[in-house]
Every structure is written in structure tokens, then in C-alpha cells.
C-alpha positions in Angstrom: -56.8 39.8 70.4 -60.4 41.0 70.5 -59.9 42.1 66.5 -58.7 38.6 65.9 -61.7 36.3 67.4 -63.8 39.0 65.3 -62.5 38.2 62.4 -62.2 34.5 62.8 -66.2 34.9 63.9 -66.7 36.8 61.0 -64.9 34.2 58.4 -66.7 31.5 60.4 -70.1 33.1 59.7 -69.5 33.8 55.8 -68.8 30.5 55.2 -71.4 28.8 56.8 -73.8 31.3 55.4 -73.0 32.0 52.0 -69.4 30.2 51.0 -70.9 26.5 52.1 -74.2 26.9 50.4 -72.5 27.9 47.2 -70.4 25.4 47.2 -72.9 22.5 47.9 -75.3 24.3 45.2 -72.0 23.5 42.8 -71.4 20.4 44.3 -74.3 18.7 43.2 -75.1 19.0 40.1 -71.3 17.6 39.6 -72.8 14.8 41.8 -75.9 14.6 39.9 -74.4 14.9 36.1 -76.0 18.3 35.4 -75.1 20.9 33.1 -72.5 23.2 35.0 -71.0 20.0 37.0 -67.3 19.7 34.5 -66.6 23.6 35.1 -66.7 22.4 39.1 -64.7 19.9 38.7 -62.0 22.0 36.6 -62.5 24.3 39.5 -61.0 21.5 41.6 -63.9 20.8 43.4 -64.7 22.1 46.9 -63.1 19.8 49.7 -65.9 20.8 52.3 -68.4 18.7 49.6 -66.3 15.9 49.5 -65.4 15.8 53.3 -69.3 15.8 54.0 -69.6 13.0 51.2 -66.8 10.7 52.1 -65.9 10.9 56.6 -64.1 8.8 57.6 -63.3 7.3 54.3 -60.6 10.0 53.8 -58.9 8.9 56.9 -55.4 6.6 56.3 -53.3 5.0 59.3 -49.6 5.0 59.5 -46.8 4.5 61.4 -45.9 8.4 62.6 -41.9 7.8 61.2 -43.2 7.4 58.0 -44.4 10.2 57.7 -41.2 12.3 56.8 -42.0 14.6 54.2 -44.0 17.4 53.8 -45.0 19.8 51.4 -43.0 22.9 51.3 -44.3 25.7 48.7 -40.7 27.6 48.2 -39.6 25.3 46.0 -42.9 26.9 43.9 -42.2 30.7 44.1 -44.6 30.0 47.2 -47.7 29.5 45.1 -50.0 27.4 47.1 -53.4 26.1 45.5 -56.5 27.2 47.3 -57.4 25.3 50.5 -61.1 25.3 49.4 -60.0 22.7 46.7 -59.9 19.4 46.8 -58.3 18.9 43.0 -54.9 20.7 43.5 -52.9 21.5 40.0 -49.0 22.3 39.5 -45.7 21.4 40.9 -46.1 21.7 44.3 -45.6 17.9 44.9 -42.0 18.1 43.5 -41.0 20.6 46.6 -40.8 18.7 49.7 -39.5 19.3 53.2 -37.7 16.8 55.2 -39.9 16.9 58.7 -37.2 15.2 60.8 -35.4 18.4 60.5 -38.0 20.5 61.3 -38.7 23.0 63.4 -41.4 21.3 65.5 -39.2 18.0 65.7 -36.4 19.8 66.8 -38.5 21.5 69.5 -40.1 18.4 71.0 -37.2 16.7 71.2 -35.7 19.8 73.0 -38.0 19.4 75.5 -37.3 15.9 76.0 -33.9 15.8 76.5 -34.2 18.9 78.9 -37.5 17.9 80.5 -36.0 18.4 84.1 -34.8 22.0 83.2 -36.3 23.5 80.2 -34.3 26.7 81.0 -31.6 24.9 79.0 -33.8 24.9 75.7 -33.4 26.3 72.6 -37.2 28.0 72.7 -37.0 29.3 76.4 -33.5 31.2 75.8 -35.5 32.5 72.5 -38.5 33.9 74.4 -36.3 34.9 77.7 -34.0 36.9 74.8 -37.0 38.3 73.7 -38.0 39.1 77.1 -35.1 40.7 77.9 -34.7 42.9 75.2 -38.5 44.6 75.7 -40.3 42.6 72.8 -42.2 39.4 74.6 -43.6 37.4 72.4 -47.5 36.9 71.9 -49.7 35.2 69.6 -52.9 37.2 69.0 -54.5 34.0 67.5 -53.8 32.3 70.7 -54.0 35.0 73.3 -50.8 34.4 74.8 -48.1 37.0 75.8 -45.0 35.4 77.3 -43.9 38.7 79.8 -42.3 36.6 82.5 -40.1 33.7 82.6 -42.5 31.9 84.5 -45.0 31.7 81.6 -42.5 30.9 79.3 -41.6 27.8 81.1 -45.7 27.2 82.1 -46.1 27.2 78.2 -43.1 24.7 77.4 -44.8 22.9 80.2 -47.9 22.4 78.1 -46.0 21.0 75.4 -44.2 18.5 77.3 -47.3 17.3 79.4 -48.9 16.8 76.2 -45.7 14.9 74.9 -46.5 12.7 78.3 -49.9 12.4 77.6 -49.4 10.9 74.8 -47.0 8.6 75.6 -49.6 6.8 78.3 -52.5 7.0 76.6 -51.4 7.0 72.9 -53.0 9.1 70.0 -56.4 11.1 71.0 -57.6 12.3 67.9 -60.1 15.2 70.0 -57.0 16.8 71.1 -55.9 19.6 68.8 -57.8 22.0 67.0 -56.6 20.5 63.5 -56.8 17.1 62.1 -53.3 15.6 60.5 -54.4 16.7 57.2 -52.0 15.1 54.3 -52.0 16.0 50.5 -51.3 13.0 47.8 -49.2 13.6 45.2 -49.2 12.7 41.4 -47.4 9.6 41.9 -50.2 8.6 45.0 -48.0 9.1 47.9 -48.8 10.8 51.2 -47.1 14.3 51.9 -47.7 16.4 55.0 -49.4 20.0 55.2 -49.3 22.6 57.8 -51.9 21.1 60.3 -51.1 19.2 63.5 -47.5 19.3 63.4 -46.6 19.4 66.5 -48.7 16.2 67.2 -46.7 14.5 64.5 -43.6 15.4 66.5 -44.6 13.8 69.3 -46.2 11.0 68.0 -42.7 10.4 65.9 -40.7 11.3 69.3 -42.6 8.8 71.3 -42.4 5.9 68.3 -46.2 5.3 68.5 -47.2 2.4 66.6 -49.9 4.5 64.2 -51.5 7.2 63.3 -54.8 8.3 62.0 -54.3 11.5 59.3 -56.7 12.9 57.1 -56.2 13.4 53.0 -57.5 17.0 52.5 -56.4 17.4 48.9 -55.0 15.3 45.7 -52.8 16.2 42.8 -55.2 16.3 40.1 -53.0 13.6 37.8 -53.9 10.8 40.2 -57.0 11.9 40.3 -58.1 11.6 36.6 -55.7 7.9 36.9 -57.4 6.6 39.5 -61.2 8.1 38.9 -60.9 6.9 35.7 -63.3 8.8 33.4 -65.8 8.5 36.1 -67.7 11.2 37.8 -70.0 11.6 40.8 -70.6 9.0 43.5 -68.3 6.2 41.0 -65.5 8.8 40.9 -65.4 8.9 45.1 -65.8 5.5 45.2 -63.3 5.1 43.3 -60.9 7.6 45.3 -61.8 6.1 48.5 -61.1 2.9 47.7 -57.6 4.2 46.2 -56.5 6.2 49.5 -55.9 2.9 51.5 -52.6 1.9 48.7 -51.1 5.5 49.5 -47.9 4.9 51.3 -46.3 8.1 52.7 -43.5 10.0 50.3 -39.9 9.7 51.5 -37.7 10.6 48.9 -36.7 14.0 48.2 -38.8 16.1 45.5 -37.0 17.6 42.4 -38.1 20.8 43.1 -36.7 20.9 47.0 -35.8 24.7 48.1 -32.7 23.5 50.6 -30.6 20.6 50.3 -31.6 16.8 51.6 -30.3 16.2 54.9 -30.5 12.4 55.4 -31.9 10.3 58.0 -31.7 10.7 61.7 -31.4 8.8 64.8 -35.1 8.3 65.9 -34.8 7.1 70.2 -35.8 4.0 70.9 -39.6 3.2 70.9 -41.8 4.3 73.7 -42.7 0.4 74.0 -39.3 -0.7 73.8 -38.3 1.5 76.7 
């Protein structure tokens, strides 16, 4: 655990000392027209720039059972564009997963529906099989190690009083380590990325009414359709302005490594209860 705080401290400390500079060095003179500025944006531009530039302004709201489909990079040999980016290139928008049949759906929805014995869930008969057979399972990231039933069903517990939370006192966007982050596609829809997905769960559990999630990377198509030509301060305007007609993506993608599943039975509203 102690090797894995070092090298998140470590990574931290690069990038705030040499990986952020560079990047703002780059940054502006794209901003500012100068020679050098069109190899950075071919680069894809870094996303840490354009989150400083742009806030809030990257922020779209939506109604959490919208939001059904996420990207899912197997459908691409598993090539994923760099997360420094902001311009992403390729087919990655073609492979989508269906998030209503996802893991983290299908967990908090577990816990709901077992909430006054969480014994009978899928993920505690997991980690007590685990237990059992001398492997516990842990997260070094985390610093958990689950070597008793008892703090198996005191971490389930977190999960569902967060669930609960939620559901009295709605969305709190400083809860979480990771915004909702969302990716939009060549065509200008909204797809999901690895961050805050259990929060989506619950959010899309507990029918909440909206949403706040953050656009941390574009396909590079809609970005040359909707910037224009432009460059600098015009071409972010420009996106900005564009971000608020993204609806969410739910079809299925062309590229999609299993099969689509169809809809499901959402329960009724948390308001309508």
C-alpha cells in the first residue's frame, strides 16, 4: 500500500512540476497563434490547458437514464487514446457498452433489492468465496483487505448508505474522487468513460432528475465541424457553446465487442415513490 501512495505521490509531483508546465508552455502559443501552435493541436491538445481555460463551461446536465452508453475500447483491439488529450483520433466511438448491463448497475441494484441482508448478494458471496478459499480480496489503491465477513458487509454498507444519501439529498458533486467525465463522439453525442461509475449507478437507480458530468475529450471530426477553421480563444468558444446541443448516445456502436442487450426495467422514480 505504502509503494502505491509513493507512486501516486511521485506521478502527482511530475506532473505538476514538469508535465503541466510543458504543457501550458505548448498550450499557448496554440492560444496565441505562434509558430509551433498547429503541431499542438495535431498532438490533440492537452486537456489539463483546456480544463483551466474553459471550467465549468465543459460541464453538461442530464437526466442519469440517459446516460446509457459508454465507451468500451475492445471493440478497438483495446487501443485507448491518451488521457492527456483532449483531441482524441480513431474508432473508438464506434465501440460502445450498454451501462444498464453493467457491472456497477448490476451491483447497486443488488444491494437494493437485498438491502436488509446483503449476505444474499452477488458481491458478498464473491468476497466470502474468496475468503473462504485463503485469497481475500484487497485493493492496494484503496487500502482495503476484506479478511472477515464483517468487513465485507461494513464495505457493501458504504455503498448502500451512499445509495441513501443520495436519494435524500440528491447529487453532491464533492463526493467522489472523480468527476462524471464523458467523451463526445464524431457525430456530437455524449458517451461515458471510466470515472464515477458507480455514482451513475446510483444516480440511474434512484431516477434522479439530473446530472452534472464533465466532457473530458472529443473525437477530433466534431471538433474540426464545429471549431470551424478557427483556432485559439474562437475555437473554445466555439466548442463551448457546441457542448450544450450534445444529447447522450444510445444506440449501439458498429464496432460493439458483445452483442446489444435491449432495454431494461428502470424502478420507479425515487420522487414517484
Amino acid at each position: 500500500m505504502q509503494r502505491v501512495r509513493l507512486q501516486e505521490w511521485l506521478k502527482l509531483s511530475f506532473q505538476q512540476r514538469v508535465g503541466i508546465p510543458f504543457e501550458e508552455f505548448w498550450f499557448q502559443r496554440w492560444l496565441q497563434g505562434l509558430p509551433g501552435g498547429t503541431r499542438v493541436e495535431k498532438a490533440g491538445l492537452p486537456r489539463r490547458s483546456i480544463e483551466k481555460r474553459l471550467g465549468d463551461r465543459l460541464i453538461v446536465h442530464m437526466h442519469p437514464r440517459d446516460m446509457i452508453r459508454d465507451v468500451n475500447f475492445k471493440g478497438v483491439g483495446g487501443k485507448r487514446p491518451s488521457s492527456s488529450a483532449f483531441l482524441w483520433d480513431g474508432e473508438w466511438d464506434e465501440s460502445r457498452g450498454d451501462l444498464r448491463h453493467g457491472s456497477r448497475y448490476q451491483f447497486i441494484a443488488d444491494l437494493d433489492e437485498h438491502r436488509d441482508d446483503l449476505t444474499q448478494t452477488q458481491r458478498f458471496q464473491e468476497h466470502a468465496a474468496r475468503l473462504k478459499a485463503g485469497k481475500p480480496w484487497a485493493s492496494a489503491h484503496e487500502g482495503i483487505l476484506l479478511d472477515s465477513e464483517e468487513k465485507i458487509l461494513a464495505y457493501l454498507q458504504i455503498y448502500l448508505d451512499f445509495l441513501d444519501d443520495m436519494a435524500c439529498h440528491g447529487f453532491d458533486t464533492e463526493r467522489g474522487k472523480d468527476t462524471l467525465g464523458v467523451v463526445v463522439t464524431r457525430e456530437g453525442h455524449l458517451l461515458k468513460i471510466n470515472r464515477g461509475l458507480h455514482r451513475l449507478a446510483m444516480a440511474q437507480r434512484l431516477g434522479l432528475a439530473s446530472i452534472p458530468v464533465t466532457v473530458m475529450a472529443v473525437h477530433r471530426q466534431w471538433w474540426e465541424k464545429v471549431t470551424a477553421g478557427t483556432t485559439g480563444q474562437a475555437a473554445l468558444n466555439r466548442l463551448a457553446l457546441a457542448l450544450g446541443d450534445c444529447p447522450p448516445e444510445k444506440r449501439p456502436g458498429r464496432l460493439d465487442p458483445g452483442k446489444d442487450q435491449g432495454p431494461i426495467q428502470w424502478p420507479p422514480a425515487i420522487d414517484q415513490k
